[in-house]
TORKOLLUM-933952 format. One record per atom (N, C-alpha, C): x, y, z. Coordinates in steps of 0.05 Angstrom, whole numbers, padded with zeros to 5 digits, always signed. Layout:
// residues N
XYZ...
// end
This chain:
// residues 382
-02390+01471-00418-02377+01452-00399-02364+01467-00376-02357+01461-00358-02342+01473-00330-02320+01476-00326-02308+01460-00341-02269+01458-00344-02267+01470-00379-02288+01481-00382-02281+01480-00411-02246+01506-00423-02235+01499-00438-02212+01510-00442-02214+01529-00467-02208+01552-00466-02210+01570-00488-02178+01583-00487-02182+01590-00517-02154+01597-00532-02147+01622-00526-02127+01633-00515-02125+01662-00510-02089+01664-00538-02092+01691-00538-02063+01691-00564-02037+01679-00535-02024+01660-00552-02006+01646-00543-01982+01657-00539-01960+01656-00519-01937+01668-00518-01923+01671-00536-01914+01689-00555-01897+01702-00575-01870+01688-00581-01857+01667-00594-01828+01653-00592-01820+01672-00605-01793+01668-00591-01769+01688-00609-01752+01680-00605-01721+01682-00625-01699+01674-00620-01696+01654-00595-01685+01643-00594-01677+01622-00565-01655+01640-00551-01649+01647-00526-01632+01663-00511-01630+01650-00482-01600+01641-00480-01594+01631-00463-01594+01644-00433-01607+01674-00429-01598+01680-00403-01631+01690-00398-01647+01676-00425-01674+01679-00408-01684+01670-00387-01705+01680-00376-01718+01678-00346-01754+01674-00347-01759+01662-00348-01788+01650-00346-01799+01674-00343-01833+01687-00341-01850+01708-00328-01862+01685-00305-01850+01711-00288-01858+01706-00259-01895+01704-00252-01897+01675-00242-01927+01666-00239-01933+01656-00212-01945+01683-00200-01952+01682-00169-01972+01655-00161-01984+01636-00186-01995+01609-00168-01971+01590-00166-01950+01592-00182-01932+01569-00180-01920+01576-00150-01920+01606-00138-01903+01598-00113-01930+01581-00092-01956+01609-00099-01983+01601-00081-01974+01561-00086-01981+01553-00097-01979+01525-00096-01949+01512-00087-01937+01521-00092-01906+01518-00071-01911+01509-00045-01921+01543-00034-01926+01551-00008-01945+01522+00000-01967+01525-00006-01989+01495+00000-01978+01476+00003-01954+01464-00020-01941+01440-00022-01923+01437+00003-01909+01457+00005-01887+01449+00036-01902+01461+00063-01932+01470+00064-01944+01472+00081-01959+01446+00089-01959+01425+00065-01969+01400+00073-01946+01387+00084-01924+01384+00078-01896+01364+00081-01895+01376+00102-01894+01401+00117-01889+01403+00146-01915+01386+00158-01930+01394+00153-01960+01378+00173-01948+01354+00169-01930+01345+00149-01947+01311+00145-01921+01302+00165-01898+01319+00165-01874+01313+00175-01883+01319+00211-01894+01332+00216-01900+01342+00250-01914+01321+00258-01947+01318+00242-01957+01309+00262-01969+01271+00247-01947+01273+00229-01958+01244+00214-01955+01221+00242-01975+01211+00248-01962+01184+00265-01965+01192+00299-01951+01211+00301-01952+01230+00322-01984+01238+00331-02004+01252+00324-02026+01251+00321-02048+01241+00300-02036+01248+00282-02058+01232+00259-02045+01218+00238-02050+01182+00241-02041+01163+00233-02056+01164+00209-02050+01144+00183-02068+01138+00163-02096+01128+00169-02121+01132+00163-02137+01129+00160-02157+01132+00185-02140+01155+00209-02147+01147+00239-02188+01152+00236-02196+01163+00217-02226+01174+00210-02239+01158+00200-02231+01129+00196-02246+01108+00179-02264+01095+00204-02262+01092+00229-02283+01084+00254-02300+01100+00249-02300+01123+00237-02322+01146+00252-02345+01138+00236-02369+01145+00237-02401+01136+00221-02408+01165+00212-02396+01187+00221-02408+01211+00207-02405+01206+00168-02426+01215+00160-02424+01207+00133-02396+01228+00116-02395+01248+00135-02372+01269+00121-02345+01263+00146-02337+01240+00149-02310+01232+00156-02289+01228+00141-02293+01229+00118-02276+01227+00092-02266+01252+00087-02271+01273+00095-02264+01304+00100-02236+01302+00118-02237+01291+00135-02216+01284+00143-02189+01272+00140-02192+01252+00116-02161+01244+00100-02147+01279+00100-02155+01296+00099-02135+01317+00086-02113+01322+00103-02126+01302+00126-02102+01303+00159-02078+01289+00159-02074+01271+00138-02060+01242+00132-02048+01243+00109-02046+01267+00090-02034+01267+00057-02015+01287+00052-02013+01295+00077-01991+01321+00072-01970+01321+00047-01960+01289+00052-01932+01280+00043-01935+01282+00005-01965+01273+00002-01967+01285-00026-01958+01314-00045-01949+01335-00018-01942+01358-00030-01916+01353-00049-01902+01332-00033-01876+01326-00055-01890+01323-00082-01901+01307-00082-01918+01296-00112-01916+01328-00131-01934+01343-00118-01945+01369-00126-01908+01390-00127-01895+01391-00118-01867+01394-00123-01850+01379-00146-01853+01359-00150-01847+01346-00181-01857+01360-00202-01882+01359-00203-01908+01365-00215-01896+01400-00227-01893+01419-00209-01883+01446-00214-01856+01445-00215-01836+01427-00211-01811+01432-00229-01811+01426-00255-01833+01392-00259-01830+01394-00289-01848+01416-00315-01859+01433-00296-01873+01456-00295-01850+01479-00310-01838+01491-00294-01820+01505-00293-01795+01496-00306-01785+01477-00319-01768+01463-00317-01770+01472-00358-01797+01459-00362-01810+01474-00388-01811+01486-00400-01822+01508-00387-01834+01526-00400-01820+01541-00413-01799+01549-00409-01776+01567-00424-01773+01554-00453-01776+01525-00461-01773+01510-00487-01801+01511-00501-01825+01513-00480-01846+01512-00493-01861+01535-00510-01844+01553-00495-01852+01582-00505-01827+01586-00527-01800+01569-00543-01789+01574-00547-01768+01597-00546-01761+01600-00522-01737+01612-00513-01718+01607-00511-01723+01573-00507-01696+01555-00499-01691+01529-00511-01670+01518-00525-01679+01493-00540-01662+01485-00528-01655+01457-00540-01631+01432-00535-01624+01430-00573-01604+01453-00585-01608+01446-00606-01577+01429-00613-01560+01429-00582-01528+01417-00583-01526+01414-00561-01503+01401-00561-01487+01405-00535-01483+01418-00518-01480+01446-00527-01473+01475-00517-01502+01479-00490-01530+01471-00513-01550+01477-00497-01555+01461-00472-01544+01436-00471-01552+01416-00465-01534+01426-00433-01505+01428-00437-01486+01427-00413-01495+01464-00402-01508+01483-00420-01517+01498-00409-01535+01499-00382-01559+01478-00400-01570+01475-00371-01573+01465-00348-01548+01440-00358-01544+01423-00328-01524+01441-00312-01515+01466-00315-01497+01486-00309-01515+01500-00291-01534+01511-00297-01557+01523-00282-01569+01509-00273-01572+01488-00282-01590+01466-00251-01575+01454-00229-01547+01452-00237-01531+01449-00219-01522+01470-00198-01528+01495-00204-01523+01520-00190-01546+01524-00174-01574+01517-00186-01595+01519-00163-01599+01499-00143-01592+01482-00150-01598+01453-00134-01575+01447-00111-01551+01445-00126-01537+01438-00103-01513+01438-00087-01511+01479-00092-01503+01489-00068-01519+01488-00038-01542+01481-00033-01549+01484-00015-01555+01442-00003-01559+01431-00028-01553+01400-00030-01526+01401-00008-01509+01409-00012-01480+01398-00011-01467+01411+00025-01475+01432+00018-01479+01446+00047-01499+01440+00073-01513+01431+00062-01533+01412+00084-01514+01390+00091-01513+01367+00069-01504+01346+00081-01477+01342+00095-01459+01364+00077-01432+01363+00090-01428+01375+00118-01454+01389+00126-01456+01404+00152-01459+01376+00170-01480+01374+00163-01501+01341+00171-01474+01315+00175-01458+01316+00162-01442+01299+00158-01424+01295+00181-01409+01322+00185-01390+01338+00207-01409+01333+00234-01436+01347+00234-01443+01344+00257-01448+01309+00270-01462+01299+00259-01457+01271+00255-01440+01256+00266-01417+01248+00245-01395+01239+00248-01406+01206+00263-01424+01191+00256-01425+01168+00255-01440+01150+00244-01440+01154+00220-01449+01131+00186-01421+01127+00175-01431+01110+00161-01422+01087+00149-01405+01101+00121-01391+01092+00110-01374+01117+00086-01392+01104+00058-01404+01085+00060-01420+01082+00041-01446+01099+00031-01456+01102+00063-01471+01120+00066-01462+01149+00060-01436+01157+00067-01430+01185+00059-01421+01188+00025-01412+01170+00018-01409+01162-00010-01448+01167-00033-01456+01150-00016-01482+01147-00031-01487+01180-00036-01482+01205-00005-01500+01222-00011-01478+01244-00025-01456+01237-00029-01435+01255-00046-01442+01247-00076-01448+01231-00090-01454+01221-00112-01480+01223-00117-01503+01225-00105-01526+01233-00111-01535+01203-00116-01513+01184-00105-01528+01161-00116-01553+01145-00097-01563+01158-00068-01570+01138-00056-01600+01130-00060-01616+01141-00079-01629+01129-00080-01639+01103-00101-01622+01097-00103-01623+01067-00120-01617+01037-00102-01614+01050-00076-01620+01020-00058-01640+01028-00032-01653+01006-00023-01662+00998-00002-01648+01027+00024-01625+01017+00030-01614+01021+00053-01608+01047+00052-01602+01062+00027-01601+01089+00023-01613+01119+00020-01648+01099+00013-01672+01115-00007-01671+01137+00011-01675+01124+00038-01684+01153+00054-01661+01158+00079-01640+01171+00069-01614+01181+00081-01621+01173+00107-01608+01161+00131-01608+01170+00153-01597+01196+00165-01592+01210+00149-01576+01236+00158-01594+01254+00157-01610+01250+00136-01638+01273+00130-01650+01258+00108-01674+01240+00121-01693+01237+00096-01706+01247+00078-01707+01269+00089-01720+01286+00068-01709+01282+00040-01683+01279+00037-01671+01287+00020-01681+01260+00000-01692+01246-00002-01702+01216-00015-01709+01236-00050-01726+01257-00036-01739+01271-00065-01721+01290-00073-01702+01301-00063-01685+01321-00076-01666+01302-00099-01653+01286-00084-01646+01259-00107-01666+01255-00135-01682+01252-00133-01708+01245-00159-01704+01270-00171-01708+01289-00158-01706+01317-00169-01682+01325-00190-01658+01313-00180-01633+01316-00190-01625+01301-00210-01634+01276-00207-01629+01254-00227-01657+01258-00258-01678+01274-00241-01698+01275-00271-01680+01301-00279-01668+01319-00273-01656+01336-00280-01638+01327-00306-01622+01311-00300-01603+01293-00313-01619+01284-00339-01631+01274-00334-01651+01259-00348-01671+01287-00369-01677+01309-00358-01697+01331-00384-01694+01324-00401-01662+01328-00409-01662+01337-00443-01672+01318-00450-01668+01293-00453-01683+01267-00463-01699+01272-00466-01722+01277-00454-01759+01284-00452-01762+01303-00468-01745+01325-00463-01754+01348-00483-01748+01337-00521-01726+01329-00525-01716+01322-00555-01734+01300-00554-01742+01281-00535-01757+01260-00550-01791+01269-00560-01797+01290-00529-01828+01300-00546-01828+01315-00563-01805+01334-00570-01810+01351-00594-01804+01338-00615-01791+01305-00623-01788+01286-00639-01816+01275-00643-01831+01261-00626-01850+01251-00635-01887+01257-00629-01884+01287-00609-01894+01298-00608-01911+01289-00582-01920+01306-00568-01938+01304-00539-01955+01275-00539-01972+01276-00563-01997+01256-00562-01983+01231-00565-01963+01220-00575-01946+01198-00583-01933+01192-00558-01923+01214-00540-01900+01214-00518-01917+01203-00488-01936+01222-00488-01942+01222-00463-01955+01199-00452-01974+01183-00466-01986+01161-00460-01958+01140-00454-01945+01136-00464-01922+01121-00469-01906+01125-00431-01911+01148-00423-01889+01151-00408-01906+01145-00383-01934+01157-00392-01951+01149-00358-01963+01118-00356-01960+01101-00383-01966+01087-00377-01934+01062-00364-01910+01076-00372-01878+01065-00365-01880+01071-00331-01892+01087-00322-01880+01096-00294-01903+01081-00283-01927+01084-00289-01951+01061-00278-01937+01037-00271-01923+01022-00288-01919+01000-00298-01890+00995-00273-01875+01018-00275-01861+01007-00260-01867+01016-00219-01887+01038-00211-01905+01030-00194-01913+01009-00179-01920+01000-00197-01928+00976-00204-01916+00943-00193-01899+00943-00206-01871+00931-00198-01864+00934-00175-01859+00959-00167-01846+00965-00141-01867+00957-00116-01898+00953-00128-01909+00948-00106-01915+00916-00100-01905+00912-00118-01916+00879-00126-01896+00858-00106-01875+00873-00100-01850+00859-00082-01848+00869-00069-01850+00856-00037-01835+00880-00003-01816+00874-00010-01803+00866-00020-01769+00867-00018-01762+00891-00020-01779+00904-00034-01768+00944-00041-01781+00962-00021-01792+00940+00010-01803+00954+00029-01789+00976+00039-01786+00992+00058-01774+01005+00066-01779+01005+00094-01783+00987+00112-01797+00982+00132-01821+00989+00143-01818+00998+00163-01846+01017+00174-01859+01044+00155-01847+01057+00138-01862+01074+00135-01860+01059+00108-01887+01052+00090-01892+01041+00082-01905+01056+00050-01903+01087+00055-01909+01106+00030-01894+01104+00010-01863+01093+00015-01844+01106-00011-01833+01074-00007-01825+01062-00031-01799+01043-00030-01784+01053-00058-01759+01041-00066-01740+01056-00077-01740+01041-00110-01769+01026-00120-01776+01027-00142-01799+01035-00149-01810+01040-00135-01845+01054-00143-01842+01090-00135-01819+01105-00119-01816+01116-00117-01793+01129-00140-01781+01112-00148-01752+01127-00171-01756+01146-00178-01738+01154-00195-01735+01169-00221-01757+01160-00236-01757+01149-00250-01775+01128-00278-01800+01128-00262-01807+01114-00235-01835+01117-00231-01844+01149-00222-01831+01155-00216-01845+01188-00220-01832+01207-00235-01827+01196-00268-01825+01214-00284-01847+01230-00289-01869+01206-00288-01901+01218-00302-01905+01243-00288-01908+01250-00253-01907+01276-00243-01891+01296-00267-01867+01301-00264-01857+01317-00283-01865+01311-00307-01873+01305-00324-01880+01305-00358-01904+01322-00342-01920+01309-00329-01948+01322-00323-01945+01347-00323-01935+01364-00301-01925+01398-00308-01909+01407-00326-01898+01387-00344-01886+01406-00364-01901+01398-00396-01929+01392-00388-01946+01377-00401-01969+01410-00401-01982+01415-00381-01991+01440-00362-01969+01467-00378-01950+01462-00376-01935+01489-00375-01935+01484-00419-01938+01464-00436-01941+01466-00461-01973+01475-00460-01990+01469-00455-02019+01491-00459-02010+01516-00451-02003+01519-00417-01994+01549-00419-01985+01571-00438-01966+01555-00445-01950+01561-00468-01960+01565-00501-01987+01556-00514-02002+01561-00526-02023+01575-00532-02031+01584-00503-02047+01607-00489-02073+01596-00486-02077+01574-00466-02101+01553-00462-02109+01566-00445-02131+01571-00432-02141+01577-00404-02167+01562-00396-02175+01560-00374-02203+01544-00376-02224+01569-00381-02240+01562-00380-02259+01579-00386-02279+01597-00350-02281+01567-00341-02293+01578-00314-02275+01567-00303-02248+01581-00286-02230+01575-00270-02250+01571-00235-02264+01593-00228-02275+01575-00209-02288+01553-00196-02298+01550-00223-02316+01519-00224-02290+01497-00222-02275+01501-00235-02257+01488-00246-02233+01485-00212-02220+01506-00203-02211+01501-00171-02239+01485-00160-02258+01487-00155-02279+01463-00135-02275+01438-00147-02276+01432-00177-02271+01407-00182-02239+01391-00169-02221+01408-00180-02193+01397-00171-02203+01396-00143-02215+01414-00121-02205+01417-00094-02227+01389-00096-02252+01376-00103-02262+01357-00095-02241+01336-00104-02233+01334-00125-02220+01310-00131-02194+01305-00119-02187+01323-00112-02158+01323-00075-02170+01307-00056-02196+01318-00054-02209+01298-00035-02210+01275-00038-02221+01261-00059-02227+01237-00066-02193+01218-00068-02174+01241-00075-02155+01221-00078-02139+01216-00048-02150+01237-00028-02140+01230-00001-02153+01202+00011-02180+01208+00005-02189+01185+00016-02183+01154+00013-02177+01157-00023-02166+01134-00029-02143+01127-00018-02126+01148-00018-02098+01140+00002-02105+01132+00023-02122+01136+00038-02121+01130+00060-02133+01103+00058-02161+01096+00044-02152+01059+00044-02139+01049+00023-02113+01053+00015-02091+01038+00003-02079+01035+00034-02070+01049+00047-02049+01057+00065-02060+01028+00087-02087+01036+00093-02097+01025+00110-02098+01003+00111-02091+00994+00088-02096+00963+00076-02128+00946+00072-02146+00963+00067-02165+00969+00065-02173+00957+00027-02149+00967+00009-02148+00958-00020-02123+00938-00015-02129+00925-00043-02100+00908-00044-02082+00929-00051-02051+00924-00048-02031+00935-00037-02025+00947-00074-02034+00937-00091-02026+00944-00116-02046+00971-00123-02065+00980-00115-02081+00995-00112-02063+01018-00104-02048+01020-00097-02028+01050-00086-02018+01064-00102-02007+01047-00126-01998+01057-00155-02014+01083-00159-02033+01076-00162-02058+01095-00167-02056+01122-00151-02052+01124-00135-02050+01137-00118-02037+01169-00133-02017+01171-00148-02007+01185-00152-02016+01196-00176-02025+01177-00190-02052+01180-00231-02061+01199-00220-02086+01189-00186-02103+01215-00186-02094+01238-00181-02079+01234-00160-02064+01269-00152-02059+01279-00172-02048+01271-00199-02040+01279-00222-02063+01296-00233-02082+01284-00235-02105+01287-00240-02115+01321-00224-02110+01315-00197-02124+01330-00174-02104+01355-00187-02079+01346-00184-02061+01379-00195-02070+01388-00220-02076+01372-00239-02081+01380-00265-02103+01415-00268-02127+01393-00250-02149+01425-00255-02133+01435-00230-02128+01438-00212-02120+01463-00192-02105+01480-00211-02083+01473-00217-02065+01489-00234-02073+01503-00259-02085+01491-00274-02104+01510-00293-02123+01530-00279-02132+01517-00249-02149+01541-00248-02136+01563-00245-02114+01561-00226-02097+01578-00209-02075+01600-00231-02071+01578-00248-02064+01595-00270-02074+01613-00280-02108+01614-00292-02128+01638-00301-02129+01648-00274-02130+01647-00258-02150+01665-00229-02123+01680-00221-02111+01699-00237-02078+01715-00237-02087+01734-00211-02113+01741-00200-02120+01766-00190-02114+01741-00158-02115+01719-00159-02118+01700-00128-02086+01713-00119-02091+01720-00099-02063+01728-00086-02065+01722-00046-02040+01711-00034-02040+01707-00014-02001+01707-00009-01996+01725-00012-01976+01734-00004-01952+01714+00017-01958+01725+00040-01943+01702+00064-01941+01676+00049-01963+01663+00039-01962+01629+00028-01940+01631+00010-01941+01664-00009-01918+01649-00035-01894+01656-00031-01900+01673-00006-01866+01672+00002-01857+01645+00017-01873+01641+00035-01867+01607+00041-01863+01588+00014-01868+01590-00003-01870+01579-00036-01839+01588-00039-01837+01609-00030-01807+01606-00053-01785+01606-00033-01785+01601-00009-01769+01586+00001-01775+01563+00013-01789+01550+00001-01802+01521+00005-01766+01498+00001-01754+01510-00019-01733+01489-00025-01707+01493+00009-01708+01512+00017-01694+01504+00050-01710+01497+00070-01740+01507+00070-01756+01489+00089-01764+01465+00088-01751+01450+00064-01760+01427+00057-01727+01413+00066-01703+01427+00057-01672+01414+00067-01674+01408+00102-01683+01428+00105-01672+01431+00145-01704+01427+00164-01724+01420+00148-01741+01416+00169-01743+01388+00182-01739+01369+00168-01739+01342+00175-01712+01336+00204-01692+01345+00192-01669+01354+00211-01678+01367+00239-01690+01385+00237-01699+01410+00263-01717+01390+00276-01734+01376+00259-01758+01364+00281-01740+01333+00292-01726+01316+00277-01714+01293+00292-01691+01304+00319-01685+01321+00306-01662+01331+00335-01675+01349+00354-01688+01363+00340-01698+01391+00366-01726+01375+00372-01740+01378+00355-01769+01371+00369-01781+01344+00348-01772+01324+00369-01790+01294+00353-01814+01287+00353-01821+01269+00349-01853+01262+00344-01868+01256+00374-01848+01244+00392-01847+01241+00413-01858+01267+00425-01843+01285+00429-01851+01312+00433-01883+01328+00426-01880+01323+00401-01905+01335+00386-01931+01317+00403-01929+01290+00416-01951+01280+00430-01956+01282+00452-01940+01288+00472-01943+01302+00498-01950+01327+00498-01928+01347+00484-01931+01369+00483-01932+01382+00460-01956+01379+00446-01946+01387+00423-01947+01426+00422-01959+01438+00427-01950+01475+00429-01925+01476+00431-01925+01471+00459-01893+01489+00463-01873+01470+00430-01876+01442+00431-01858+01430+00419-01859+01443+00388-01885+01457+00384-01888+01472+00352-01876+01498+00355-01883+01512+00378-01866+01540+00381-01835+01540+00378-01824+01506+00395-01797+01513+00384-01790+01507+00364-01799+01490+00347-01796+01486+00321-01793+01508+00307-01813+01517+00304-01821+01549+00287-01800+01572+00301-01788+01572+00322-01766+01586+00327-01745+01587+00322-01738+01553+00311-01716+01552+00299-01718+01551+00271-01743+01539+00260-01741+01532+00226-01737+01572+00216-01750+01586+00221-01756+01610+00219-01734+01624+00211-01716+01632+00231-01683+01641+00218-01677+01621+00207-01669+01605+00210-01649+01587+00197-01655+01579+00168-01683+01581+00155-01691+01572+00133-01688+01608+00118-01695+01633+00142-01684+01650+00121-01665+01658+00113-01647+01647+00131-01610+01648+00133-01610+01633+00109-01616+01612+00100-01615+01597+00089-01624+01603+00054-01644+01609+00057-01658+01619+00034-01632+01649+00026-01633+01661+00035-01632+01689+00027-01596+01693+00029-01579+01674+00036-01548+01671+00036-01537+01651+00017-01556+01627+00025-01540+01601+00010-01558+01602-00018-01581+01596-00017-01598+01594-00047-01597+01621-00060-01601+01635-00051-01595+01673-00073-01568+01687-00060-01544+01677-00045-01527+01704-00038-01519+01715-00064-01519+01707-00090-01511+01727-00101-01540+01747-00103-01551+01749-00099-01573+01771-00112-01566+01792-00083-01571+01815-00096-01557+01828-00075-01584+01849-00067-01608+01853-00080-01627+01858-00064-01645+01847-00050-01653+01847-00019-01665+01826-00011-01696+01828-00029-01708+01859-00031-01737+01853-00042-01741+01837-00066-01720+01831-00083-01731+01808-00107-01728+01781-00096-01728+01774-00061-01736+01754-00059-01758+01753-00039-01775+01770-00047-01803+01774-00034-01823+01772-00054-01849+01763-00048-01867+01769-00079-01875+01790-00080-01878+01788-00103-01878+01812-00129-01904+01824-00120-01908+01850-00126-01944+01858-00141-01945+01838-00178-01976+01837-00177-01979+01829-00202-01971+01828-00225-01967+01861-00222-01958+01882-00249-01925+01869-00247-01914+01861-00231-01885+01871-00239-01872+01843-00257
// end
């Protein structure tokens, strides 16, 4: 078979130790890097130059090649996907359990330390500079609560931040997932949870009342927590084979299939979007990407020798180019911009995201690490 999966000896469990650290896996940044290299495209030139489905006039029979111009925004998807990835693997390999309390407030201690010092410093910057929303609105984004309404999902202060919320709140939410699958086990769990987030998808698409007006990708129940748990179970679904020592067998066969089936699920986005399918058809949308990440990531996982450097450093500071880019392009260079002029309007962009995301990266998300080269990628070996 072509995806076929063979058994390699599985990661070694030992004692559980709380100040363990995952082995460093140069595709999780490579796929990082890809992921917030699509959220900038989709953020520059979504709308601005290339609208949903602008390739569906054309009669060339390979116009469908073209959705890849219109899906950027899916990189978030693929960012769920590798936290619940990462988020894992330390329990799957038994290093880390939830066997009390102790473990439990341990880790929301460390996820609170990575997440949101730089959460809190954005917005309170954002806030100051600002200085004219609503205190509900500043309330919503001090509590982490705003995405549970309409008016809040996507901050006016920085939308971006719609998915750092999801991020924070499935955080909240792990230990549950972890004690409930090692209770009733993967094959019992997982059907259960992709078919709960379908379901509520689902829901969310079934009523505009959960519109969000014009942009019409996210509303604030098909988007939740709950509807995109399934992304996260999915990589920390990926990171339990890892963890057993699964590999595919032909990893390159296996990247062409995922990279065709990216394709196929762009296209489909693009007639959901287009209104082209009925509007409940969008749900779907995210099964396949699920799907599409599934083989990329296995391949990318065996193919350890694929290396592209620049991308995984963009990968691992993907979490400040993802805080301050949305910000940089509505104030410094808007969409408006990017269609007149779009060069110069990308040069200044890239002049400012550039420092400021490494200011950013390398003070606020690591100042304690006090050598800059462990926040560069690694050689293989190390």
């Amino acid at each position: 078979m072509t995806g076929a999966i063979v058994a390699t000896a599985p990661c070694e469990p030992v004692k559980a130790d709380r100040g363990f650290r995952a082995p460093h896996l140069p595709a999780l940044d490579l796929l990082r890097g890809f992921a917030i290299l699509g959220v900038l495209w989709h953020h520059l030139f979504f709308k601005a130059v290339f609208h949903t489905g602008w390739w569906m006039t054309s009669n060339s029979p390979f116009a469908f090649m073209a959705s890849w111009t219109c899906n950027g925004w899916l990189g978030v998807n693929l960012f769920f996907i590798l936290s619940g990835f990462v988020l894992y693997l330390p329990f799957a390999i038994e290093q880390r359990t939830f066997a009390g309390k102790d473990d439990v407030l341990e880790f929301y201690r460390k996820r609170a330390r990575r997440l949101l010092p730089l959460y809190y410093f954005s917005v309170i910057l954002l806030m100051g500079v600002a200085g004219r929303f609503s205190a509900k609105e500043y309330l919503a984004l001090l509590t982490c609560l705003f995405n549970f309404t309409n008016v809040t999902f996507m901050p006016e202060l920085n939308a971006a931040l719609w998915s750092l919320g999801i991020e924070i709140w499935f955080s909240l939410l792990f230990p549950f997932f972890v004690i409930c699958i090692s209770r009733i086990s993967w094959r019992r769990a997982l059907p259960g949870i992709l078919l709960a987030a379908l379901f509520v998808r689902l829901l969310g698409e079934a009523s505009r009342s959960f519109s969000l007006g014009d942009y019409d990708i996210l509303n604030p129940v098909k988007d939740s927590v709950i509807g995109r748990m399934d992304d996260f179970v999915i990589g920390m679904g990926i990171a339990a084979l890892h963890a057993r020592g699964y590999r595919v067998a032909h990893p390159g066969r296996v990247l062409i299939l995922g990279l065709a089936a990216l394709t196929a699920t762009f296209t489909y986005a693009d007639y959901c979007f287009s209104g082209a399918l009925p509007p409940l058809s969008i749900a779907l949308v995210n099964t396949l990407f699920q799907l599409s990440a599934v083989l990329l990531m296995l391949a990318l996982l065996a193919l350890n020798h694929v290396r592209c450097r620049p991308i995984e450093l963009i990968g691992m500071m993907c979490y400040s180019i993802y805080i301050w880019n949305f910000v940089v392009i509505i104030h410094v260079a808007p969409s408006a911009a990017f269609t007149k002029h779009p060069w110069p309007s990308f040069l200044e962009f890239l002049s400012i995201m550039i420092p400021l995301t490494w200011l950013s990266y390398r003070y606020i998300e690591f100042g304690h690490v006090r050598q800059t080269s462990q926040l560069l990628p690694r050689p293989l070996s190390a």
